[in-house]
N, C-alpha and C positions, 0 to 999 in steps of 0.2 A: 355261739354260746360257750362262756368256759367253764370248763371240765367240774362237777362237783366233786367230785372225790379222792383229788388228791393232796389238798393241803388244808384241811379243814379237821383233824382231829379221826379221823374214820369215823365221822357222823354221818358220811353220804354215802351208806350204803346200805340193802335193802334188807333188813331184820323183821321177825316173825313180829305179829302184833298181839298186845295184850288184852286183856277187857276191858279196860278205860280207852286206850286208842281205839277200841273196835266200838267201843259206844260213843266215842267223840265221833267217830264215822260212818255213822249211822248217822246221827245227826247233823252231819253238814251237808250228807247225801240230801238228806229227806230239807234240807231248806234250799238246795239248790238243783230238785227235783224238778223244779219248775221254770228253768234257763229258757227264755223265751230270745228268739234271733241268733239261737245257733245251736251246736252240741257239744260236750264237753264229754269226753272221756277220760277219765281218772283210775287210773295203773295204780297199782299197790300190793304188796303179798297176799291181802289174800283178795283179788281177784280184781275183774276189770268192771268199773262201771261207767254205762254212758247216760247221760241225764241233755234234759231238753229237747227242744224240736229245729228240725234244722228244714223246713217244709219252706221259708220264706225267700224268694231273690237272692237277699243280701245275707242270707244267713251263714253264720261264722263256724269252720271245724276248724277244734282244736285238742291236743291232750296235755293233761298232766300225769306227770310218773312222779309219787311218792317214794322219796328213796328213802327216808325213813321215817317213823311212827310220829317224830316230835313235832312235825308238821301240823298235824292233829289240835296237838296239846297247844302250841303255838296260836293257831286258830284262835280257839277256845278262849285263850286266858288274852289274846290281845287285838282278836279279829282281823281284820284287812292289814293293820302293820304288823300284826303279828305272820300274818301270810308271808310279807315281803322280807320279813327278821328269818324268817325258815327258807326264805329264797337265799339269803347272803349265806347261810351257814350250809346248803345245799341239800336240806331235807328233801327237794324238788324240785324240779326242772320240766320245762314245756318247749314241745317242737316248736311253738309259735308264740312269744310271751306278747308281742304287741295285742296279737288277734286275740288271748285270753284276759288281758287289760280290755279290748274293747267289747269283748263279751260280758263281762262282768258290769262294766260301765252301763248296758245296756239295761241290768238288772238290780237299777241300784236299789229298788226297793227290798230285793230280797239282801242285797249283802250289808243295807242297815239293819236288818234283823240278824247276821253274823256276829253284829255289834252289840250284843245285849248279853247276861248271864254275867258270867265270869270275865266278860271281853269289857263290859260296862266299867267292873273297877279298873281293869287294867288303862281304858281311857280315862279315866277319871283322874290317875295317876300319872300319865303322860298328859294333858290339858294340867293339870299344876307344874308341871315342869315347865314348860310350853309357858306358861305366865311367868315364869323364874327367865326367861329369857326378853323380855321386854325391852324396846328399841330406844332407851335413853340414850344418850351420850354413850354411856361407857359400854352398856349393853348393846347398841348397835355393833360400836367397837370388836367388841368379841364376836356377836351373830357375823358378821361380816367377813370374820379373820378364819372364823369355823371352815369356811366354804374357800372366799378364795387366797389364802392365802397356801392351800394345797402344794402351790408350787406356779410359775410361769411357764416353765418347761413341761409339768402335766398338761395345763391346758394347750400348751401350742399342739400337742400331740391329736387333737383332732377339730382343733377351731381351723379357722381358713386363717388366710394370710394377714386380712385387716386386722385380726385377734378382736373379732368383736361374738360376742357370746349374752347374743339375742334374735330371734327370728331373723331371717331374710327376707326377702319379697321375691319370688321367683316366680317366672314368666316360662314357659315350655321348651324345655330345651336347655335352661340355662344352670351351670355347675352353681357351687354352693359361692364361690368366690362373684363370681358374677351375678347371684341373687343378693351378695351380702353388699356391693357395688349398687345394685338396684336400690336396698332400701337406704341406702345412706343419700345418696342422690333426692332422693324422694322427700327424706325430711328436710333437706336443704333446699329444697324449692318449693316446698308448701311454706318454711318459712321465712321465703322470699332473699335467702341471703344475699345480700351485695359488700363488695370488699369495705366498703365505711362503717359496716355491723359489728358489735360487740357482742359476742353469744355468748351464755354462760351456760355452763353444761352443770349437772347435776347427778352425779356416780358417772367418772370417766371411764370407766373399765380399764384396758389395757391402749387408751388412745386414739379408738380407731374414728371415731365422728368425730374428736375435736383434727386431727392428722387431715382426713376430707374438707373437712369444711373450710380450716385455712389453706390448706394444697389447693384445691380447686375451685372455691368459691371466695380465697382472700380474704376471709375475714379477722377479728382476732377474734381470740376464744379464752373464757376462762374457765378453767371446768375442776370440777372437785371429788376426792377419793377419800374414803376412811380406810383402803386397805394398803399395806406397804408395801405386799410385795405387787399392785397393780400401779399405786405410785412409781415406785423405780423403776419399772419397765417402760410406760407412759412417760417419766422424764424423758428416758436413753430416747426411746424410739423419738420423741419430737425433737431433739440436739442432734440427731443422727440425721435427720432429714432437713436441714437447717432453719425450723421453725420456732428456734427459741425465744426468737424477739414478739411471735404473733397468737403465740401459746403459752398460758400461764396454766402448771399443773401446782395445786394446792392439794395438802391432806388437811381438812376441816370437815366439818360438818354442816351439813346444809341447812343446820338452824343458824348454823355461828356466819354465815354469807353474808357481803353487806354491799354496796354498789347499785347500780343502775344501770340495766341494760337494754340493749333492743330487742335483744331474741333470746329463749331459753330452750333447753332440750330435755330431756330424762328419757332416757332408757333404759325400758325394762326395769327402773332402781326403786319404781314404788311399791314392788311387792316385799320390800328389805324394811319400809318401818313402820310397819305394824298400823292395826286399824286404828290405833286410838291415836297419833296421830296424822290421822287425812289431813283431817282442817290446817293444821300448824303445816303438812307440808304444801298445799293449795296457797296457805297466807303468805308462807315465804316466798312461792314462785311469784305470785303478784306483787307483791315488796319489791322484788329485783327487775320489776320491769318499768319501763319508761310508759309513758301515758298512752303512747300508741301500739304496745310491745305485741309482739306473740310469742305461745309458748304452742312445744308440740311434745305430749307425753305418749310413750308406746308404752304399753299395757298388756301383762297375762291378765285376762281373765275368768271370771266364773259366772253361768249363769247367774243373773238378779234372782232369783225364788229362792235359790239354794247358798244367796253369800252370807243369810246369819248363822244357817247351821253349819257351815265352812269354819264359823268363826269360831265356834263353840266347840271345836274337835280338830285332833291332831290326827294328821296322816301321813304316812311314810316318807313325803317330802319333808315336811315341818320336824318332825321325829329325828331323820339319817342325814337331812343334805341341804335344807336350809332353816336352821333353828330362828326363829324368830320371825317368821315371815308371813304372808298372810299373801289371800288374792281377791283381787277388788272385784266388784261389779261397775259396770259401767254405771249405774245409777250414783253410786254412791260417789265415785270420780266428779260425775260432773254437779252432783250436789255439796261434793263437800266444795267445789271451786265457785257456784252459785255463793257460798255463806263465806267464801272469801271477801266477796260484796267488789269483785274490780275485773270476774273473768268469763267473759261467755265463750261458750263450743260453736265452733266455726264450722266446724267438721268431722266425723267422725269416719275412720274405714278401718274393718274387719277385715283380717289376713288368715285366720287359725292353720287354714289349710297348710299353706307356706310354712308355718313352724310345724307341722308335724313332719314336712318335707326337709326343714334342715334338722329335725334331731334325729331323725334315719341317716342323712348325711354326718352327722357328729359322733352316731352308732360305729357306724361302717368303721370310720377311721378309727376308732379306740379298738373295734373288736382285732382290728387286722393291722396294730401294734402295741398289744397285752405284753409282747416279752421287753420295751421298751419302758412300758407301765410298771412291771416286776423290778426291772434291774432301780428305777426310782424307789422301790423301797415297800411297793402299794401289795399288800398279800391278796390271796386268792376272795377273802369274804370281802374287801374292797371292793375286787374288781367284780364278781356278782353284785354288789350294793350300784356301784356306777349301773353296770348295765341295767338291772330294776329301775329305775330312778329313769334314764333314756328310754326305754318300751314304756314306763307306766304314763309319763308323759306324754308320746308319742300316739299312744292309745286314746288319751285321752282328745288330745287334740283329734285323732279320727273323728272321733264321734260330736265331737264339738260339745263337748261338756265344760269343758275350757278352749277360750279363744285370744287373739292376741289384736291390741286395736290400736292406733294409731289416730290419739284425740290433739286435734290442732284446738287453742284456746285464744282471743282478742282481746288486750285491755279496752275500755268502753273509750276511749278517744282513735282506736284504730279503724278508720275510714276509709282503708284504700282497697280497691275492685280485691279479692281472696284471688290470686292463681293456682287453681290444683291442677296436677299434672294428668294427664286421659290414665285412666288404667292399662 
């Protein structure tokens, strides 16, 4: 965990509290009085409180140390991102942030009651922001460039060697490079590649499934990026491995795609344009496919009961680390590809576990080269913001309140035996 208090203005450090902080604190006490599947102890000047029951199996110890009062006020006026906003700035710190992500997670009924008062307009005011980032053309553009275009060099700093930065598939035992080998593997033989295939890919990232798929499986690939600095690294690296002739990297937009292919992929890239539009991205993947084609989309998701009111509010993802974004339910995926009217689900397989197992791996490496992070330029509220953003995810993946899935789809003339590979 890095240090609150040394580069943050001496806001991380523990000052007497007022009557407005002590009646904000009163009242978060008294709504998280009732912490069911673990206990929470909360440190603060004036005194220590522990709340909840920890009588169960599974249940979670964990603390929080208030370093100073505006944690409180933070709460209040912005609820749950307001939390994570007093985590970057280092009002507080916890022995164990994943396990307080997943305890929280546990109780979400009471941390949407966090959300009302004074937290209400502050969401109110971030959801109009949140609509101010909209996934057009030029808006994508920008949501895209917000996140990665961070740097190539930050991200090599804790991706694995493929530079692919989405779940792995991991099997017992196996490091993050060889989980991240497993799922690439996997989507190339669910989607049957053979070297005569034309796949087109759909957000390249930094190259690493189109690099596999023509390395190993021969096929040609054409895949496409809105980000520059993920474009020029995906050129170098496919000219560097001498894939230039069977690898076409584009920077377009995946409305602007036009061609006919055999096979399609996306990963991970349908949480980047927004709910409104599914459909238009569902029509294009069917447009690009040949009459017998298949497409394989991997997917964060959210439970179905909880993806309208997902949609209708902003959280500390959407807010710090990916503006514009949104997370689908599997219903809605394969409804909005049903009203494509050309794609039916062939298959469907749930991993969540696995990605909470590689953003503990993507933890580790950043936590344990922070002064690599620094000398790039990243200050200390950063790299709090990274780490929040890694445990709050991580958390949530524990608990499976988001999961990650892996939907193979068939255009209606594709007739041949499906080969899935045994888990």
């Amino acid at each position: 965990m890095s240090s609150p208090a040394e580069s943050l203005d001496g806001r991380a450090t523990s000052q007497a509290m007022g009557g407005i902080d002590r009646f904000l604190r009163g009242q978060l006490h008294a709504r998280l009085s009732r912490l069911r599947g673990g206990q929470l102890l909360i440190q603060d000047p004036a005194g220590d409180v522990l709340l909840g029951d920890a009588s169960t199996p599974d249940a979670l110890r964990v603390s929080l140390r208030v370093q100073h009062p505006d944690f409180y006020r933070q709460v209040a006026s912005n609820g749950s991102v307001g939390a994570g906003e007093a985590y970057m700035d280092g009002a507080w710190d916890s022995d164990d942030l994943v396990a307080l992500v997943r305890l929280l997670v546990r109780n979400r009924d009471l941390l949407d009651g966090v959300e009302t008062g004074v937290a209400r307009i502050g969401g109110l005011a971030m959801n109009a922001w949140h609509a101010l980032r909209r996934n057009t053309r030029s808006g994508s553009r920008r949501n895209i460039s917000a996140h990665y275009d961070l740097g190539n060099e930050f991200f090599s700093l804790f991706l694995d060697s493929s530079m692919m930065y989405s779940s792995a598939m991991f099997a017992p035992g196996d490091t993050l490079e060889q989980a991240s080998q497993r799922k690439l593997d996997r989507i190339c033989q669910k989607l049957d590649l053979h070297p005569d295939d034309h796949l087109v890919e759909i957000g390249t990232g930094w190259g690493g499934m189109a690099l596999h798929a023509a390395q190993k499986f021969g096929c040609r690939v054409t895949t496409t990026t809105i980000s520059r600095e993920q474009h020029a690294l995906a050129s170098t690296r496919i000219q560097e491995a001498g894939l230039g002739d069977r690898v076409t990297v584009l920077m377009e937009d995946y409305r602007d795609l036009q061609g006919e292919y055999d096979k399609l992929v996306s990963i991970e890239m349908i949480e980047a344009i927004g709910h409104q539009y599914l459909d238009t991205y569902f029509e294009k993947c069917a447009s690009l496919l040949r009459p017998d084609g298949m497409a394989l989309v991997q997917a964060i998701t959210i439970e179905d009961d909880r993806y309208h009111q997902a949609l209708h509010s902003v959280d500390f993802i959407k807010r710090h680390v990916f503006p514009g974004s949104f997370i689908p339910c599997v219903s809605a995926m394969v409804d909005a590809a049903a009203r494509a009217g050309k794609l039916r689900l062939v298959n469907l397989e749930d991993f969540g576990d696995s990605y909470a197992t590689t953003l503990n791996h993507w933890r580790s490496r950043f936590m344990a080269k922070l002064d690599r992070v620094r000398s790039q330029g990243y200050d200390e509220r950063f790299i709090r913001m990274w780490e929040f953003y890694l445990c709050y995810c991580e958390g949530g993946f524990l608990e499976r309140s988001i999961s990650d899935v892996q939907l193979l789809f068939a255009r209606g003339g594709n007739r041949r035996d499906q080969y899935l590979p045994g888990l």
